[in-house]
C-alpha positions as a LaTeX table, in Angstrom:
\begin{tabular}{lrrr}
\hline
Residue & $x$ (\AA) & $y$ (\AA) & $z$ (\AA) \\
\hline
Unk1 & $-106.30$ & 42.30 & 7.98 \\
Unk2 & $-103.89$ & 39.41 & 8.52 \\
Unk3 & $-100.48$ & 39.89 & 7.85 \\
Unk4 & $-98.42$ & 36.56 & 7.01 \\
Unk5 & $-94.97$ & 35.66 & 9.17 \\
Unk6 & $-94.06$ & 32.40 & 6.60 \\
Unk7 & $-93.22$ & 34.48 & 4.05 \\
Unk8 & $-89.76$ & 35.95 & 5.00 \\
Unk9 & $-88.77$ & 31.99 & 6.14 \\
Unk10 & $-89.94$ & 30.68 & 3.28 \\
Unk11 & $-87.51$ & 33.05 & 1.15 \\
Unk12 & $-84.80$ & 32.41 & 3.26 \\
Unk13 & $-85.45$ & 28.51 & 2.40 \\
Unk14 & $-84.97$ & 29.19 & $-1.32$ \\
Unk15 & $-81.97$ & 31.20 & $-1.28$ \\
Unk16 & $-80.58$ & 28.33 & 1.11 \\
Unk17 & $-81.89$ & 26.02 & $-1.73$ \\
Unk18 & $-80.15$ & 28.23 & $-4.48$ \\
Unk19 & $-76.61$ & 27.86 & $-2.70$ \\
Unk20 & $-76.98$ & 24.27 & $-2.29$ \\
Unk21 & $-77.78$ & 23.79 & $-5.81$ \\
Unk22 & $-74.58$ & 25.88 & $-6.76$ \\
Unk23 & $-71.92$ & 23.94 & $-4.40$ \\
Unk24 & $-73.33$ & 20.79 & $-5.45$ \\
Unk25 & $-72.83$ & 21.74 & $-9.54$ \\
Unk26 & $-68.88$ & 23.12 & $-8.46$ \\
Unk27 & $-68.41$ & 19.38 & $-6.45$ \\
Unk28 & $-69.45$ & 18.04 & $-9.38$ \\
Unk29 & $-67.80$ & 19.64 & $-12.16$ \\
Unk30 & $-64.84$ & 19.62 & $-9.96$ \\
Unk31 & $-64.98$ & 16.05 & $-9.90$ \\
Unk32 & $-65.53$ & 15.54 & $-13.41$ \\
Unk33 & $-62.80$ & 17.48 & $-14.51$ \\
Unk34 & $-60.51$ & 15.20 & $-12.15$ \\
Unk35 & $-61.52$ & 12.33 & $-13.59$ \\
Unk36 & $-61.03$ & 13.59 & $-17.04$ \\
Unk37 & $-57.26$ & 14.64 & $-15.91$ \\
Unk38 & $-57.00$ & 11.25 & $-14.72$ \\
Unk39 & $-57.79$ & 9.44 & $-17.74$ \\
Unk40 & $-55.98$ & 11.60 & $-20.04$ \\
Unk41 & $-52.68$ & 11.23 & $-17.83$ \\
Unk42 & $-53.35$ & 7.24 & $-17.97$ \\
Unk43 & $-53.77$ & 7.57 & $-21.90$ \\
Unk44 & $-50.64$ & 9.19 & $-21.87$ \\
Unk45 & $-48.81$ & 6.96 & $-19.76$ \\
Unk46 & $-50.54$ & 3.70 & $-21.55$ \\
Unk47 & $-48.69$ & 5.68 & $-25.15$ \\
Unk48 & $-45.44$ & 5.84 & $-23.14$ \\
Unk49 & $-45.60$ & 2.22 & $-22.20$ \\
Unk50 & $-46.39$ & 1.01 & $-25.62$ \\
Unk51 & $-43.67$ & 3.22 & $-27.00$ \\
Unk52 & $-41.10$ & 2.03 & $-25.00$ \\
Unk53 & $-41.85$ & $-2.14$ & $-25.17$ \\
Unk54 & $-42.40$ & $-1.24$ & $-29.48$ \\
Unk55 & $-38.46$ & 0.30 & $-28.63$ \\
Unk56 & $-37.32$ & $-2.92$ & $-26.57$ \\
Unk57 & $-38.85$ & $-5.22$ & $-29.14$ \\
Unk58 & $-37.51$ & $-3.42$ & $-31.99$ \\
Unk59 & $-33.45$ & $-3.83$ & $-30.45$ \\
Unk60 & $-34.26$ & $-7.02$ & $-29.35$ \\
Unk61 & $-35.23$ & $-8.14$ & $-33.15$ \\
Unk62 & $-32.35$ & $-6.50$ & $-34.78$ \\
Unk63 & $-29.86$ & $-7.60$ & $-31.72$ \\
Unk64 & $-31.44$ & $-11.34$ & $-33.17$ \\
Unk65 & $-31.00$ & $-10.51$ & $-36.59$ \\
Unk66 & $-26.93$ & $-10.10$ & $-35.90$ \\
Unk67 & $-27.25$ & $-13.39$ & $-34.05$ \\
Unk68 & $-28.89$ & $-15.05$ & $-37.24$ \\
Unk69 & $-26.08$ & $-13.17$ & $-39.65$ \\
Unk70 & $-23.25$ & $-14.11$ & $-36.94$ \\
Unk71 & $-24.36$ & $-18.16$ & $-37.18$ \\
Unk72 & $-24.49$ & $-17.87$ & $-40.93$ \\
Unk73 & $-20.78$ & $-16.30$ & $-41.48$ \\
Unk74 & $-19.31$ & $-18.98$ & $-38.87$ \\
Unk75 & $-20.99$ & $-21.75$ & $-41.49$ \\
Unk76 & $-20.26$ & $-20.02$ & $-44.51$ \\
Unk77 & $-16.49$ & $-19.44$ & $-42.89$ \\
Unk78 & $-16.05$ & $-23.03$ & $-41.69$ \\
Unk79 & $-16.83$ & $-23.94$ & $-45.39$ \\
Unk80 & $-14.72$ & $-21.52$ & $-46.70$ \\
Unk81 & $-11.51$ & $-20.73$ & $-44.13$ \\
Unk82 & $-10.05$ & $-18.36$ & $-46.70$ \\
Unk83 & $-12.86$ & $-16.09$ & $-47.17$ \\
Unk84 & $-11.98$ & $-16.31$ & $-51.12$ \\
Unk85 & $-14.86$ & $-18.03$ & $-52.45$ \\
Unk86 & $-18.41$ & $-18.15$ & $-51.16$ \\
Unk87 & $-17.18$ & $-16.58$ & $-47.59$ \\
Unk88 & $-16.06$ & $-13.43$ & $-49.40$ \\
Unk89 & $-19.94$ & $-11.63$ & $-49.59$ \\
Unk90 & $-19.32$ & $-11.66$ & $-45.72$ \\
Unk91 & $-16.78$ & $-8.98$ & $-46.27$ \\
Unk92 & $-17.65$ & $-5.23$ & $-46.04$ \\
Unk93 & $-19.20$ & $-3.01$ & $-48.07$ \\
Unk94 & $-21.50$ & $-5.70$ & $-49.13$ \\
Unk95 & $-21.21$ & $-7.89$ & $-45.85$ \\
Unk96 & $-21.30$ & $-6.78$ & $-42.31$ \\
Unk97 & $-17.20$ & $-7.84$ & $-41.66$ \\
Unk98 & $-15.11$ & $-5.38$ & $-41.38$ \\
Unk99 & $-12.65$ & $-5.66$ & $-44.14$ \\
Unk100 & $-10.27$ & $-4.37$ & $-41.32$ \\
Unk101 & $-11.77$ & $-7.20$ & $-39.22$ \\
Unk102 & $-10.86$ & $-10.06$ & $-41.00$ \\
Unk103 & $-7.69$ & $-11.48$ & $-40.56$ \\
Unk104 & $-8.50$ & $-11.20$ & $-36.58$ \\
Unk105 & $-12.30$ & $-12.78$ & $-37.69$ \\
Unk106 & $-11.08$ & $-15.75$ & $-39.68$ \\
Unk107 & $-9.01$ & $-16.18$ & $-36.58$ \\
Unk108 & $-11.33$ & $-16.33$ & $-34.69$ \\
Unk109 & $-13.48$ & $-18.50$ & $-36.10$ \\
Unk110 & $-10.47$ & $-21.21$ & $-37.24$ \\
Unk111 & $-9.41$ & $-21.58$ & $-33.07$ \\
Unk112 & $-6.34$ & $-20.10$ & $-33.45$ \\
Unk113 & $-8.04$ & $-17.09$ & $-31.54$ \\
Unk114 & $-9.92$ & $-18.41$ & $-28.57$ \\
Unk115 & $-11.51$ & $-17.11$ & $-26.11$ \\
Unk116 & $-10.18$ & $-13.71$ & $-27.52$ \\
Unk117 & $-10.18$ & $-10.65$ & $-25.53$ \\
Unk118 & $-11.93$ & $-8.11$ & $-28.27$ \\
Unk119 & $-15.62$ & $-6.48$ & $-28.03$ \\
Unk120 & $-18.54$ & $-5.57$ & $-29.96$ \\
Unk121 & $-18.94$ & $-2.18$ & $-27.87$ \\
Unk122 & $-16.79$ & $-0.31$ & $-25.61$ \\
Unk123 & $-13.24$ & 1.09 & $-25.02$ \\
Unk124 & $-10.66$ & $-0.53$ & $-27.65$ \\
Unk125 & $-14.04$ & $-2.54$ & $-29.21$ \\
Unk126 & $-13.07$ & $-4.19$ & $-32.31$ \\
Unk127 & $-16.79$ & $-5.66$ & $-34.02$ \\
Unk128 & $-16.69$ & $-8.84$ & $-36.06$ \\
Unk129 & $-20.16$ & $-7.36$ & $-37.61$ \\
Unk130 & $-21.73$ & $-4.23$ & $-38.16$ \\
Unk131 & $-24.76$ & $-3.87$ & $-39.23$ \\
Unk132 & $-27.78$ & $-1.66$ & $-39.25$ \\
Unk133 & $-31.48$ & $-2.81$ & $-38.77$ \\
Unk134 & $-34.24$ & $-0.66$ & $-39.04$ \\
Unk135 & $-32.47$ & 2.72 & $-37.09$ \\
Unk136 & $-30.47$ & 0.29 & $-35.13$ \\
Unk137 & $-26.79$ & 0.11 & $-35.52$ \\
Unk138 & $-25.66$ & $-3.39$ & $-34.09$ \\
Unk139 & $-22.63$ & $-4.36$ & $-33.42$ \\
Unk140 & $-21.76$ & $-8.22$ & $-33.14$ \\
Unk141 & $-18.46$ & $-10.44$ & $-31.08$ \\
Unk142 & $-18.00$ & $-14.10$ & $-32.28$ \\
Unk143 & $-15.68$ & $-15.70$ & $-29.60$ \\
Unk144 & $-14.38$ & $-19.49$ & $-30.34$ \\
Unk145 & $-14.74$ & $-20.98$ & $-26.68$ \\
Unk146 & $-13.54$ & $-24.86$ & $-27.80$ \\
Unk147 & $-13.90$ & $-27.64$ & $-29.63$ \\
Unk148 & $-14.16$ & $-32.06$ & $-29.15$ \\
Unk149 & $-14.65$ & $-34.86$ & $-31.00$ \\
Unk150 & $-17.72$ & $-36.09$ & $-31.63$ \\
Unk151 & $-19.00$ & $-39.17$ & $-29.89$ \\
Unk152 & $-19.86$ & $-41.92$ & $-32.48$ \\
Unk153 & $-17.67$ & $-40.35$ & $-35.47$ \\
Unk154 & $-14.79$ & $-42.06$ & $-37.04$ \\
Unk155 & $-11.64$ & $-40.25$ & $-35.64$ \\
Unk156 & $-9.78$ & $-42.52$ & $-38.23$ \\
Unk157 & $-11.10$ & $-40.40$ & $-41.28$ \\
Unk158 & $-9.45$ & $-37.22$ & $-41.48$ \\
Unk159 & $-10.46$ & $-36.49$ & $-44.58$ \\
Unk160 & $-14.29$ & $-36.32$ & $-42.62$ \\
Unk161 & $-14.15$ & $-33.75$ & $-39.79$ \\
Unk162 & $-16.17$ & $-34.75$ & $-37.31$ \\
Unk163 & $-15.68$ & $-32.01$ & $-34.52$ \\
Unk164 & $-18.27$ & $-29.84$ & $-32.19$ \\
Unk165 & $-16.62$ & $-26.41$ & $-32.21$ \\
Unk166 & $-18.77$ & $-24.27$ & $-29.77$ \\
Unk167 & $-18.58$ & $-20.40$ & $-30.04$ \\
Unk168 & $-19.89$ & $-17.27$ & $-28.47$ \\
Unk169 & $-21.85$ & $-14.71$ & $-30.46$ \\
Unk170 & $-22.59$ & $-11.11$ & $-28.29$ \\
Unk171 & $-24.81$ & $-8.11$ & $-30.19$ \\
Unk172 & $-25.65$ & $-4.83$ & $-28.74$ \\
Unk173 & $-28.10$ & $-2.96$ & $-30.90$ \\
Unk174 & $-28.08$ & 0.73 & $-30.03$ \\
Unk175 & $-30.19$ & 3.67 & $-31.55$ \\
Unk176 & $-28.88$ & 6.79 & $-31.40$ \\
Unk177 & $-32.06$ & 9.05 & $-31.73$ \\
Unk178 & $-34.01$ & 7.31 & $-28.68$ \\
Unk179 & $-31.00$ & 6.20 & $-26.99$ \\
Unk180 & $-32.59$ & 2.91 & $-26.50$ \\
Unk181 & $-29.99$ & $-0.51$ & $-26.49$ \\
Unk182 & $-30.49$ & $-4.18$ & $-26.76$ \\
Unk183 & $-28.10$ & $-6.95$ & $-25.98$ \\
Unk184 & $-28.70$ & $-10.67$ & $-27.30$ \\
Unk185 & $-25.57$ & $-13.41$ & $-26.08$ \\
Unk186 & $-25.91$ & $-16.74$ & $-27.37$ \\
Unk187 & $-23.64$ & $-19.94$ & $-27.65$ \\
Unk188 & $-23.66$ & $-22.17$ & $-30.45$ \\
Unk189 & $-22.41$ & $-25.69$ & $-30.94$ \\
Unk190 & $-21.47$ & $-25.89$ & $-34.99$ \\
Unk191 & $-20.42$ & $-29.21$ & $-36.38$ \\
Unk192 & $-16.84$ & $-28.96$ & $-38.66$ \\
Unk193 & $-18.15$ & $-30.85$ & $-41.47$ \\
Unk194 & $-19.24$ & $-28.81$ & $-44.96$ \\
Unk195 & $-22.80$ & $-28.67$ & $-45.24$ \\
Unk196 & $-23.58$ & $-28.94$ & $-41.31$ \\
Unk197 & $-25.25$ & $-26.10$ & $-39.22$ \\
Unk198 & $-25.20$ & $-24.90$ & $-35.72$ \\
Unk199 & $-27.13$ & $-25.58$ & $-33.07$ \\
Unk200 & $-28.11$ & $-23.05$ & $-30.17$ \\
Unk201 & $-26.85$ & $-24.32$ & $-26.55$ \\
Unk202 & $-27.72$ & $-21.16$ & $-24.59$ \\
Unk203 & $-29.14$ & $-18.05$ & $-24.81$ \\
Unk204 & $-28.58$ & $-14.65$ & $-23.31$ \\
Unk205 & $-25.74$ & $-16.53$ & $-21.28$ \\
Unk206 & $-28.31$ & $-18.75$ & $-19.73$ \\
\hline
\end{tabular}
């Protein structure tokens, strides 16, 4: 009768087998579920991302918007120095002047104000506009910087301005909720003649 020695090794072998198996699975599933942590903290970071440039795009448009409203009351104003005729929509509740605003705004736009010390936001701000643009309250400056003839216009006429009065127009759009802001400076070079528009020189200061 032969009695086998292989058989205890042999045992030994699978239960070695059995605990490699196991370790290997954990490695595995550990790794996996790193992976998985990874791409769901990228997701979220990718949502953040998009969030905030959708936020900075947002201020940016309605910070453009005020610049669009601002060069549209210095035309309508230039056309109408009074503000009693076609100038007078510009005035609050239906417009975005301040009825409080606009002696100083007329002012302002005229020359006899230039270069004038107010602002759109901060201590002692006093706001040409206010508006508000999808969530966005914006606040807008209109600064008269100077004015010269024309080269090639008849400075004999005076019954023809021909003049290149250049201002300053500063928004800050700010939303309360997120707490995200947007700034948009521009200068503009607006012809005094009725019926001529403005034409950007600069933007953001630049």
């Amino acid at each position: 009768m032969r009695i086998s020695s292989a058989t205890p090794v042999e045992s030994g072998l699978v239960g070695n087998e059995r605990g490699t198996s196991f370790m290997t699975v954990m490695l595995l599933i550990l790794i996996i579920g790193a992976l998985g942590v990874a791409a769901l903290t990228m997701t979220g970071m990718e949502n953040s991302m998009a969030g905030a440039v959708r936020m900075v795009e947002e201020g940016t448009d309605a910070a453009e918007a005020c610049v669009g409203t601002a060069v549209r009351a210095i035309r309508m104003t230039l056309d109408d120095a009074e503000m009693d005729d076609t100038a007078a929509v510009l005035l609050a509740p239906q417009g975005p002047v301040p009825a409080s605003n606009k002696a100083v705004f007329r002012q302002e736009i005229n020359g006899t104000l230039r270069n004038h010390s107010d602002i759109a936001v901060g201590a002692g701000n006093a706001p040409n506009l206010v508006m508000n643009v999808n969530g966005y309250v914006v606040n807008g400056d209109i600064d008269f910087l100077y004015s010269k003839q024309r080269a090639g216009c008849n400075f004999a006429d005076q019954e023809t301005p021909c003049r290149d009065v250049y201002y300053r127009v500063d928004c800050l759009a700010a939303n309360a909720a997120t707490g995200a802001t947007s700034r948009v400076i521009a200068t503009f070079d607006c012809l005094d003649n009725t019926g001529e528009g403005c034409m950007k020189r600069s933007f953001n200061g630049m």
